[in-house]
C-alpha positions in Angstrom: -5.2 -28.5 10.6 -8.0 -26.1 11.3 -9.9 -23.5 8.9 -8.7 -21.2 11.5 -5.1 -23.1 11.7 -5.0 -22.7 7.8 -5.8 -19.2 7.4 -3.7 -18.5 10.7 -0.8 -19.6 8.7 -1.4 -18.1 5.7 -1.5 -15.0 6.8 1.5 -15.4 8.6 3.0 -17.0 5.1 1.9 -13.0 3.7 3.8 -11.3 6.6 7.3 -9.9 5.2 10.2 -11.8 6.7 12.4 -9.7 9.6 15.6 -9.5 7.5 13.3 -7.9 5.0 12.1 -5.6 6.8 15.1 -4.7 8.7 17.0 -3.9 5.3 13.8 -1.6 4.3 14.2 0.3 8.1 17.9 0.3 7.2 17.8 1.8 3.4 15.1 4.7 4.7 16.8 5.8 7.7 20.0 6.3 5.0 17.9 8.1 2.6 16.2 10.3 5.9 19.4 11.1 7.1 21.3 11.8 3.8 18.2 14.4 3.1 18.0 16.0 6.7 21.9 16.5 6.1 21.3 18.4 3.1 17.9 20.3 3.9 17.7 20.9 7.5 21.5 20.8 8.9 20.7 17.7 11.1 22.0 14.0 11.3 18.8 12.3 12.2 17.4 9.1 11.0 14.1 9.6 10.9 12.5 13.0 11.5 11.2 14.6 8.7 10.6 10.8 7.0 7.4 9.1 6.4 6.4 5.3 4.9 3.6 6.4 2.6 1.4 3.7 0.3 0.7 0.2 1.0 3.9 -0.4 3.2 3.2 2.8 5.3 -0.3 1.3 5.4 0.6 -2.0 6.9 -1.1 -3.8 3.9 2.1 -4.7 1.8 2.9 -8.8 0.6 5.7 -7.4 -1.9 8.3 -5.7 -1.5 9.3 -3.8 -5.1 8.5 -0.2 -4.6 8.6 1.2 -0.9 6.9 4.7 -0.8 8.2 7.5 1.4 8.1 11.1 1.6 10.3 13.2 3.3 9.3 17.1 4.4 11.8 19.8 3.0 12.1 23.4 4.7 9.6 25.8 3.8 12.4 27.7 2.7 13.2 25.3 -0.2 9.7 25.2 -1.3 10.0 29.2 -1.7 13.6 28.7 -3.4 11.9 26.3 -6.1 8.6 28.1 -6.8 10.1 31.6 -7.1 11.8 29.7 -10.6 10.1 31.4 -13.8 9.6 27.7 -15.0 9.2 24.3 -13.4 10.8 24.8 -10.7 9.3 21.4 -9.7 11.6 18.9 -12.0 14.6 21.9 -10.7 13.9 20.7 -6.8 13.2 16.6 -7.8 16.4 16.8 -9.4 18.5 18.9 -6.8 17.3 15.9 -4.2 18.3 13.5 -6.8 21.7 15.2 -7.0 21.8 15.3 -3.0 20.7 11.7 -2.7 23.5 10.8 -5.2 26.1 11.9 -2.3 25.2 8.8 -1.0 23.9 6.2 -3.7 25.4 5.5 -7.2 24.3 7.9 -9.7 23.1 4.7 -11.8 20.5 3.8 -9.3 19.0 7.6 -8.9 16.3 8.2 -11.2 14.2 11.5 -10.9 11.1 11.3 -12.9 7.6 13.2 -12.7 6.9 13.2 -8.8 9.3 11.1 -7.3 13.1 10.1 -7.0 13.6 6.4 -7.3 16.5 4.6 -6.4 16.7 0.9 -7.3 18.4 -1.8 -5.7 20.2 -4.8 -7.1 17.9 -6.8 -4.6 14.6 -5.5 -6.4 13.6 -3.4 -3.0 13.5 -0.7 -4.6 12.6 3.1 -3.0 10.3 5.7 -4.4 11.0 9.3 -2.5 8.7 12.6 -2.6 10.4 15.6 -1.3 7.0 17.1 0.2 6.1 20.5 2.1 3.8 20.4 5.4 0.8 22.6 4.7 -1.4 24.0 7.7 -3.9 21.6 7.4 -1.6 18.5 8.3 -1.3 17.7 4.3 1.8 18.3 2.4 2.4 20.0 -0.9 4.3 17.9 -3.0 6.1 18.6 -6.7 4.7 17.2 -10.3 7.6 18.4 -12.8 4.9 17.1 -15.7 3.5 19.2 -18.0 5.7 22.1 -17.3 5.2 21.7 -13.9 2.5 22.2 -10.9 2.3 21.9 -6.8 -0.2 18.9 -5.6 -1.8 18.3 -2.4 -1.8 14.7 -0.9 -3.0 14.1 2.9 -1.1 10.5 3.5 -1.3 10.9 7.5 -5.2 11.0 6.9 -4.8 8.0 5.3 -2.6 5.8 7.4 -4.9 7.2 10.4 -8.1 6.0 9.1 -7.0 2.7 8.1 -5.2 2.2 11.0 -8.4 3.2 13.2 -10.7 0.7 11.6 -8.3 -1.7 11.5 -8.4 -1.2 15.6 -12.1 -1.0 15.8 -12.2 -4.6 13.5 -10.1 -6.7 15.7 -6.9 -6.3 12.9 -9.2 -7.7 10.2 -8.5 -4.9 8.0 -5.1 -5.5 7.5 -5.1 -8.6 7.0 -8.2 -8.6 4.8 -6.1 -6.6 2.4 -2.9 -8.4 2.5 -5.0 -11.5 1.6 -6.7 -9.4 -1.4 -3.5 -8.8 -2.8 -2.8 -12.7 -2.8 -5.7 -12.9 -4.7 -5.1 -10.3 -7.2 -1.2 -11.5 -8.0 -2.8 -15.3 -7.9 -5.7 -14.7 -10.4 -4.3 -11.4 -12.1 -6.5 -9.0 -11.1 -5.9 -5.4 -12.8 -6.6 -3.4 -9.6 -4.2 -0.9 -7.4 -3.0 -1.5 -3.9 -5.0 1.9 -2.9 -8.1 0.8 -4.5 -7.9 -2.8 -2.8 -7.6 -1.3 0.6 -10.4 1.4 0.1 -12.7 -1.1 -1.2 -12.0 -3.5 2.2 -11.9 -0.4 4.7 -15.7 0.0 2.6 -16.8 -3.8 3.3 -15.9 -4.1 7.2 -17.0 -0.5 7.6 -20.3 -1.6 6.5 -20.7 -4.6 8.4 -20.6 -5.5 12.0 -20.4 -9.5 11.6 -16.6 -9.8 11.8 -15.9 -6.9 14.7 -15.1 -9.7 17.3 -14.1 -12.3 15.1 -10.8 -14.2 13.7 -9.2 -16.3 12.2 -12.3 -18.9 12.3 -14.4 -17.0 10.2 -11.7 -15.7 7.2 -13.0 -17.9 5.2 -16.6 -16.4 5.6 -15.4 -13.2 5.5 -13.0 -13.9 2.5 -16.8 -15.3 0.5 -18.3 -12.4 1.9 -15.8 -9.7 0.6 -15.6 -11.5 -2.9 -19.4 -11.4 -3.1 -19.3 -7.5 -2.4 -16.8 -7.1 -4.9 -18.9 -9.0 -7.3 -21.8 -6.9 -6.5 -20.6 -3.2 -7.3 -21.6 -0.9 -9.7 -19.7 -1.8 -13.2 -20.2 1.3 -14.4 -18.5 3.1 -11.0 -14.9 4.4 -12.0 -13.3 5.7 -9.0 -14.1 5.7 -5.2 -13.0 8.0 -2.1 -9.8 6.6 -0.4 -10.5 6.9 3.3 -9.3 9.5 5.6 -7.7 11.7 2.5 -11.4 11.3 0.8 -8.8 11.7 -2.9 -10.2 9.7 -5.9 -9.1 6.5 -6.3 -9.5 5.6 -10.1 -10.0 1.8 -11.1 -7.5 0.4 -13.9 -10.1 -2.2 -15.1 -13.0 -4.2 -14.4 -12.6 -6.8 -11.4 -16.4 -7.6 -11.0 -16.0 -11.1 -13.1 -12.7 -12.6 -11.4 -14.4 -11.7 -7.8 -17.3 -13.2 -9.1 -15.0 -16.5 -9.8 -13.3 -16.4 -6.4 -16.9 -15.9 -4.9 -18.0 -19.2 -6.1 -14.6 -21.0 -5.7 -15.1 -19.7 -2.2 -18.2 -21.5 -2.0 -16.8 -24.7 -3.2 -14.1 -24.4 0.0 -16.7 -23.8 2.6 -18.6 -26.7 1.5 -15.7 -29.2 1.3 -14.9 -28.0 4.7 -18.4 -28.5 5.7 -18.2 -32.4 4.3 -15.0 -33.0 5.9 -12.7 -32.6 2.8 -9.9 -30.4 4.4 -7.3 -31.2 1.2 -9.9 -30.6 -1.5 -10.8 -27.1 0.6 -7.3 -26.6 1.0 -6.7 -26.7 -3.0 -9.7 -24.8 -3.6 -8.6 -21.7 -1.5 -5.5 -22.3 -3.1 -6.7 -21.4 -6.5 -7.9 -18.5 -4.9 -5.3 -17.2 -3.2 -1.8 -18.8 -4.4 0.4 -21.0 -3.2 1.1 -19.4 0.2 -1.9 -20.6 1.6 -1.2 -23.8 3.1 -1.7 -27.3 2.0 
């Protein structure tokens, strides 16, 4: 095969499989409807829902925690903050009681900001009962610390990565799926958010891969890691795009991207001489086993 045969595959290797996904469109169109029931009087399946984080992104590989939020009445909002105090845990739990009418009470957890509810397959689902502001954001509950309203603006989000993604022939996406090879491969301590920011950054700021594929991945794979090697140290947090929220690192990645800059290296060079199993292998310590050999 190809460079652009091997990289076609893998990532179609990172792509969820349909019975996967169809059981994830299946559990959130239960947990949509159950909540519409109870908040808005209505039976349907998907108003009021949202996929929110790396799934509603289209930059998932796993499939542990799906993120959603889904809008409650303004009405509710007014119920819960007229409470003398923390009237945020009150509401997460009232939608953990509602959501129990349909799941077992011992896979309902409320906690903090969200309601989880865990599966026996591992897909789990993390909900936030939200509250559409003006502005297109929502308003959202945080029962810590004897409780407070945030602001989070995911639409902005799934807009602007979506958009570039568009305007960089579906490079984006993909770009980040393959990231998040890398970090479960070589065990990098970084967050989903902060991979994706940092690869909307890269394309945004270069033109070289606009009209390009598969072919180049692994040029633009070297050229990513080498940007990653290359930033500030001493930066902590960067601007997710569209929302523009801070998106704070957990630890320094500069010295494993560094290592996959120059293993990437190595693989274009084998390529170069003809060695397509020794490139193969060397990709492969990059980005894990899905990457085919």
């Amino acid at each position: 095969m190809s460079i652009s045969q091997d990289f076609e595959g893998f990532c179609e290797n990172l792509k969820m499989k349909d019975t996967t996904v169809n059981n994830i469109s299946y559990r959130y169109k239960k947990i949509v409807k159950r909540l519409n029931q109870s908040y808005w009087g209505s039976d349907s399946e998907t108003a009021n829902g949202l996929y929110v984080g790396s799934y509603g992104r289209g930059t998932e590989i796993w499939t542990s925690d799906i993120d959603m939020i889904v809008q409650l009445p303004y009405k509710t909002y007014k119920r819960f903050n007229d409470y003398s105090t923390n009237g945020q845990s009150a509401l997460i739990q009232h939608v953990k009681e509602e959501l129990c009418k349909t799941y077992s009470t011992s896979h309902v957890k409320g906690d903090g900001q969200v309601i989880g509810i865990n599966f026996t397959d591992k897909i789990n689902f993390e909900i936030v009962p939200v509250f559409l502001n003006k502005d297109g954001s929502y308003t959202y509950p945080d029962s810590n610390n004897g409780g407070s309203w945030r602001i989070t603006n995911p639409k902005a989000e799934l807009f602007a990565i979506n958009e570039m993604n568009r305007q960089k022939n579906k490079n984006l996406k993909r770009l980040c799926r393959m990231a998040r090879a890398w970090k479960e491969k070589c065990n990098v301590s970084i967050s989903g958010i902060l991979l994706d920011t940092l690869a909307y950054n890269f394309l945004k700021n270069t033109a070289e891969y606009d009209d390009r594929s598969y072919l180049y991945y692994d040029y633009m794979s070297r050229d990513f890691f080498e940007f990653l090697k290359d930033l500030d140290p001493d930066q902590t947090s960067w601007l997710a795009p569209g929302s523009r929220r801070s998106v704070i690192k957990k630890d320094s990645f500069q010295y494993k991207a560094k290592q996959a800059y120059n293993k990437s290296l190595e693989a274009i060079t084998y390529d170069q001489d003809k060695k397509p199993n020794l490139c193969r292998l060397k990709w492969r310590e990059i980005y894990g086993s899905k990457f085919p050999f």
